[in-house]
Backbone as a ProteinNet text record, in pm:
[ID]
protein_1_A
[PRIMARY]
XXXXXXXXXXXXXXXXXXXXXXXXXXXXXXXXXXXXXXXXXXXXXXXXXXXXXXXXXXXXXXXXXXXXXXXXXXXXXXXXXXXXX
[TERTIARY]
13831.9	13937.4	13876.5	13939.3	13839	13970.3	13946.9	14046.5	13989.1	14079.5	14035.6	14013.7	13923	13904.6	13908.7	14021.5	13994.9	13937.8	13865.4	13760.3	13778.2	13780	13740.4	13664.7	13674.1	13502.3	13585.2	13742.6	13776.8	13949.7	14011.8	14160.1	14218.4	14320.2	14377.4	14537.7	14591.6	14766.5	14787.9	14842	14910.8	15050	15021	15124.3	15176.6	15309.2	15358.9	15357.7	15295.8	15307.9	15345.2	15455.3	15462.4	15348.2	15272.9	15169.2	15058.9	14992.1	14821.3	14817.2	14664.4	14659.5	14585.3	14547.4	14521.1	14435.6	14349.3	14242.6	14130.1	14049.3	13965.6	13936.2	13923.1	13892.2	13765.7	13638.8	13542.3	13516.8	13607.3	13599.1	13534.5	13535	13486.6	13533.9	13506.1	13548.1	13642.3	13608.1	13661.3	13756.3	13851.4	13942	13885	13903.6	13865.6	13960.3	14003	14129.7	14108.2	14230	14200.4	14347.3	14382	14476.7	14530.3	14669.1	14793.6	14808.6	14830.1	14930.4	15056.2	15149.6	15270.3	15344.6	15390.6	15399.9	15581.3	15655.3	15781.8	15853.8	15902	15912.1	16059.5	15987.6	16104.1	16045	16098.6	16058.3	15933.7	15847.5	15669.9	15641.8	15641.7	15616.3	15473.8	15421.9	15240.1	15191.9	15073.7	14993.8	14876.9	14857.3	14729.8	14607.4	14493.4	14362.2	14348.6	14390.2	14469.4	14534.6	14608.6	14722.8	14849.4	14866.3	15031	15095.9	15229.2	15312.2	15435	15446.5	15500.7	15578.5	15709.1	15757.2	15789.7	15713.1	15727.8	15886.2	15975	16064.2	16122	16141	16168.9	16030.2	15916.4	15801.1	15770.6	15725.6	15759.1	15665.8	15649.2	15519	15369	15325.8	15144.9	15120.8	15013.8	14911.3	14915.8	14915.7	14985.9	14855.6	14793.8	14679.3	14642	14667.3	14681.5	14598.2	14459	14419.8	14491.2	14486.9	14624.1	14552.5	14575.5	14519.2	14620.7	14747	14864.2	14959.4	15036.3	15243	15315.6	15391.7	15414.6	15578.3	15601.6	15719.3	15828.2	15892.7	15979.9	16009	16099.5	16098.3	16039.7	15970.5	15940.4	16006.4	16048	16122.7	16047.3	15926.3	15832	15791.8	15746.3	15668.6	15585.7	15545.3	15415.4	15288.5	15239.2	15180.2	15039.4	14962.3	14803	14700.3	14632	14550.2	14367.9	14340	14217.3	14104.5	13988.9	13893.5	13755.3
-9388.2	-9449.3	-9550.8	-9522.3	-9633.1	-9744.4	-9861.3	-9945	-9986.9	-10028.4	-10158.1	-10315.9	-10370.4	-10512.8	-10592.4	-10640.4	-10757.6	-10881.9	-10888.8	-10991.1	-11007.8	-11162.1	-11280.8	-11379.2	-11384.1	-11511.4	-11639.2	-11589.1	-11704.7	-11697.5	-11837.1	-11841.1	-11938.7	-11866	-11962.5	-11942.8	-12039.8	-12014.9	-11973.9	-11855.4	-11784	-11839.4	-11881.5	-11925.1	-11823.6	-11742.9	-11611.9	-11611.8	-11580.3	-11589.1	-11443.1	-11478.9	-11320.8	-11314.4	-11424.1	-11409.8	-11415.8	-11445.9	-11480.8	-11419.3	-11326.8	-11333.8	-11422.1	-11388.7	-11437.6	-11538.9	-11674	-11698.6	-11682.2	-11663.8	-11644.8	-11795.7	-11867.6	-11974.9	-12036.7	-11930.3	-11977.9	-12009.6	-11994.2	-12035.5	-11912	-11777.9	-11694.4	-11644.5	-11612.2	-11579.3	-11463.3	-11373	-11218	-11220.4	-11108.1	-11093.9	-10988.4	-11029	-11019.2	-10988.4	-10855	-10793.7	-10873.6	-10896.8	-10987.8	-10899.2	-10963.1	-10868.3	-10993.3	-10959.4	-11089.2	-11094	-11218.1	-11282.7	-11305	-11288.7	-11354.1	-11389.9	-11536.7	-11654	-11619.7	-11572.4	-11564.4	-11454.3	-11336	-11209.9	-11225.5	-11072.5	-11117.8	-11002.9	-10972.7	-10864.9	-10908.5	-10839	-10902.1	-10777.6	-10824	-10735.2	-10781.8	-10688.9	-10721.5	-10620.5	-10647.7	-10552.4	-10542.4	-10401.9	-10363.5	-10350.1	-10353.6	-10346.1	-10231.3	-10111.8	-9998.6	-10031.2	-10139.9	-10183.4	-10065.6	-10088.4	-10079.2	-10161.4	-10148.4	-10270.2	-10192.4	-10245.3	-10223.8	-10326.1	-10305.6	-10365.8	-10363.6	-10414.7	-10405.6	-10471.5	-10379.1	-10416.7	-10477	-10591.3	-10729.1	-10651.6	-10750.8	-10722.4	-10802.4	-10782.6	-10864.5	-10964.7	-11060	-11164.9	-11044.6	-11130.4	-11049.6	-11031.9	-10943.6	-10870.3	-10763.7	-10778.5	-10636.9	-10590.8	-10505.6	-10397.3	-10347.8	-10388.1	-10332.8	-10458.4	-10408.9	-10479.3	-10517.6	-10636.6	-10723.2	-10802.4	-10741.3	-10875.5	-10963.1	-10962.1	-11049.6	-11012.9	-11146.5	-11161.9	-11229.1	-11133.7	-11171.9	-11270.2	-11401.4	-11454.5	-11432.7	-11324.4	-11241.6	-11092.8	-11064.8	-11027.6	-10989.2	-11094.5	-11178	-11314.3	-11278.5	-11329.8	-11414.3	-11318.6	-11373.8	-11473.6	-11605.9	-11714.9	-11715.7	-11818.6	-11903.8	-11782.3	-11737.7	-11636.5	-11671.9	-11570.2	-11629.8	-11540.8	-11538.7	-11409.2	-11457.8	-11338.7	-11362.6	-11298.7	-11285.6	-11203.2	-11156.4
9414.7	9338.3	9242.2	9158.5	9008.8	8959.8	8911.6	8866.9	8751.7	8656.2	8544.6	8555.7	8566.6	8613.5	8493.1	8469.6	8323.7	8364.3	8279.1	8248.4	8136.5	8136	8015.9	7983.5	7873.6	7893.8	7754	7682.5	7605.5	7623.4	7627.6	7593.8	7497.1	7481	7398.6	7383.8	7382.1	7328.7	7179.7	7234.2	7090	7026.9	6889.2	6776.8	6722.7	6772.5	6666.2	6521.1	6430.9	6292.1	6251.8	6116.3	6074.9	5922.8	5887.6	5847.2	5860.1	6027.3	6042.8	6146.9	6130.7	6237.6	6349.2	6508.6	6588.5	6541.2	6566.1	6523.4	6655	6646.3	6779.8	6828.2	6958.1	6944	6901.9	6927.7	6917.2	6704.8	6646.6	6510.7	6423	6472	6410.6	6277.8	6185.6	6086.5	6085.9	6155.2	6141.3	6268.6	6217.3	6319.8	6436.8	6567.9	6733	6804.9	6792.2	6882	7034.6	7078.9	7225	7282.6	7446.4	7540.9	7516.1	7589.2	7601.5	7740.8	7774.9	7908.5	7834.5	7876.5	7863.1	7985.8	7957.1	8037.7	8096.2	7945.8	7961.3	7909	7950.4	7937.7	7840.6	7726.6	7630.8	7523.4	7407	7316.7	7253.2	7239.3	7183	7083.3	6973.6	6830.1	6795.9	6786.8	6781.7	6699.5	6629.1	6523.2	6645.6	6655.2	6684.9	6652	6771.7	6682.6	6564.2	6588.3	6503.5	6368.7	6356.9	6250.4	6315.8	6418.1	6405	6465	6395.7	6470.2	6528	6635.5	6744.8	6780.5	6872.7	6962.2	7101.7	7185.2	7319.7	7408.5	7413.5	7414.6	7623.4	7596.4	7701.5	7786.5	7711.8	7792.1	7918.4	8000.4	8146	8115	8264.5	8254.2	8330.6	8249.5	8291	8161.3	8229.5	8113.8	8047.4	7916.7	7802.7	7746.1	7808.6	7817.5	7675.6	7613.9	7459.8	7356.8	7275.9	7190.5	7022.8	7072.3	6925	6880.1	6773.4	6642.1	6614.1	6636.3	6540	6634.4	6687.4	6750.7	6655.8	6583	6473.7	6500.9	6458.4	6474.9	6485.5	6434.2	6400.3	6472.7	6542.8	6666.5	6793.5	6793.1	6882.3	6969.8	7090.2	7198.3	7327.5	7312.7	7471.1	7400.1	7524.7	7525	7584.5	7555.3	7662.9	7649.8	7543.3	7510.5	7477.4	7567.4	7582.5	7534.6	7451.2	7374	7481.1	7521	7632.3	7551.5	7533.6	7493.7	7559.4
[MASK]
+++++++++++++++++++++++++++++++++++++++++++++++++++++++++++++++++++++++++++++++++++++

């Protein structure tokens, strides 16, 4: 039996913008697809490492398995939102 073990080595609290994306914390220039925690379950509209945007509709609390560059302000519902890398 095989599992996925997430591992992280940076965090930070995510600011929904419907214009920026993520910033990485370590001050990197380029954008660094990272996974989400979310703290408070609710609709989470996110651009993918891909560029698509999506809406994860009333996404629970945990971890949203999916590499995101951008939670864009605008329908967007979840809080307390944590980008890991």
């Amino acid at each position: 039996m095989s599992y996925l073990k997430l591992q992280t080595y940076r965090a930070a609290a995510v600011v929904p913008s419907d214009t920026t994306t993520i910033p990485h914390v370590d001050g990197v220039d380029k954008v660094t697809p990272c996974v989400l925690y979310v703290g408070v379950a609710g609709d989470l509209k996110v651009k993918t490492a891909g560029n698509d945007e999506i809406t994860f509709k009333n996404a629970p609390v945990g971890f949203l398995p999916v590499q995101v560059k951008q939670v864009f302000a605008t329908g967007t519902a979840a809080s307390e939102i944590i980008a890991l890398w």
